[in-house]
C-alpha positions as CSV (number, residue, x, y, z in Angstrom):
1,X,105.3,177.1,162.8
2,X,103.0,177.9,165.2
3,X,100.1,179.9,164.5
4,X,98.5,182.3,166.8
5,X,95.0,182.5,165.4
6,X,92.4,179.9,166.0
7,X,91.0,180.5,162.6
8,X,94.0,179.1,161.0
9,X,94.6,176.3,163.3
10,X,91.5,175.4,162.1
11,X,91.2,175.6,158.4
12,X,95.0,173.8,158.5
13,X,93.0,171.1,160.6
14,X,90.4,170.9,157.8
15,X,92.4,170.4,155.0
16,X,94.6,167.9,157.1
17,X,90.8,166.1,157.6
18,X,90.2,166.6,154.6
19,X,93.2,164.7,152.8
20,X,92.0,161.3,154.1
21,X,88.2,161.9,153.1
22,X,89.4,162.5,149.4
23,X,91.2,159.3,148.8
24,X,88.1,157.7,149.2
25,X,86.4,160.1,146.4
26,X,86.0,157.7,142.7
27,X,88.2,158.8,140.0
28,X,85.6,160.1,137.9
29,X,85.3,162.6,140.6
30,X,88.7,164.5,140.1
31,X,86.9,168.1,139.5
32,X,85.4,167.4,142.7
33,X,88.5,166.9,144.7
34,X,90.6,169.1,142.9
35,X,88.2,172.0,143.5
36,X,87.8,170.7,147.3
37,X,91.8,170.8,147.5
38,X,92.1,174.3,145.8
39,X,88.9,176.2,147.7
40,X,90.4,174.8,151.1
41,X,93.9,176.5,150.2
42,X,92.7,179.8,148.6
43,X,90.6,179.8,151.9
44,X,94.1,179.5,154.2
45,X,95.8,182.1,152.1
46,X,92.4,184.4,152.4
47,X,92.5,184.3,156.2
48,X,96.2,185.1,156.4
49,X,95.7,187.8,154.0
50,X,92.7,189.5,155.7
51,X,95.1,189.4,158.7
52,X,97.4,191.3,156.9
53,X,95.7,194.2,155.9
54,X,93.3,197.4,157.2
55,X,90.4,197.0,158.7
56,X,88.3,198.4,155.8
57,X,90.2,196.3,153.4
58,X,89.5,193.2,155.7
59,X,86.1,193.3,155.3
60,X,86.7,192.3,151.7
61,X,89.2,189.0,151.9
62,X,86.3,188.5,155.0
63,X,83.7,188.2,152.2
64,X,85.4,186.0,150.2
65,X,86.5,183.9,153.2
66,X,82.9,183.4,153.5
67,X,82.1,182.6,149.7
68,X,85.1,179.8,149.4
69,X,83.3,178.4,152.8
70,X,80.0,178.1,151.5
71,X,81.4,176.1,148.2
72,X,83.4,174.0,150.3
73,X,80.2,173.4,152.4
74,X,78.6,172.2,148.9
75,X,81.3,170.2,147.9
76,X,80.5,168.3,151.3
77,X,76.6,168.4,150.7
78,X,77.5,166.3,147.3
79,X,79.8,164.3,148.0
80,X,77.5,163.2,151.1
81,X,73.9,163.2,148.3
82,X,76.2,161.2,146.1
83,X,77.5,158.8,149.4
84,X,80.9,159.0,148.6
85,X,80.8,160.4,152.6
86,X,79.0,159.2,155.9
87,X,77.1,162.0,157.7
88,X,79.8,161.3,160.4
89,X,82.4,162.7,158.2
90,X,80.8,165.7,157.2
91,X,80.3,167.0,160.6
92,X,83.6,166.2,161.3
């Protein structure tokens, strides 16, 4: 399926990215990665939903667009204090 907005194309490119950075997370870890895996979704299904809807009521999923961003931005922050990622991969 082929997706119009470059927003999408690029969270679905994160997550994609994303898969190969958490096999490499320990096992004692698994809150981590499962809360990596399910921000990153709830963030794709937030940007197709703020597509969906008014414009006043865009301005809410917007919001919470930004707040699953942020944690997934801590997630990376950790997982790069704790080395379980190279700086390389974060900015990736």
């Amino acid at each position: 399926m082929k997706d119009k907005l470059l927003i999408v194309r690029e969270v679905k490119a994160f997550i994609e990215s994303l898969d190969e950075v958490l096999i490499n997370l320990p096992r004692r870890e698994v809150v981590l990665k499962e809360r990596f895996k399910k921000d990153s979704y709830d963030l794709l299904e937030l940007v197709y939903m703020a597509n969906q809807v008014e414009l006043k009521d865009r301005r809410i999923y917007q919001r919470q667009c930004l707040t699953k961003i942020s944690m997934l931005d801590y997630y990376l922050e950790v997982c790069f204090k704790k080395k379980y990622m190279s700086e390389k991969q974060v900015l990736k």
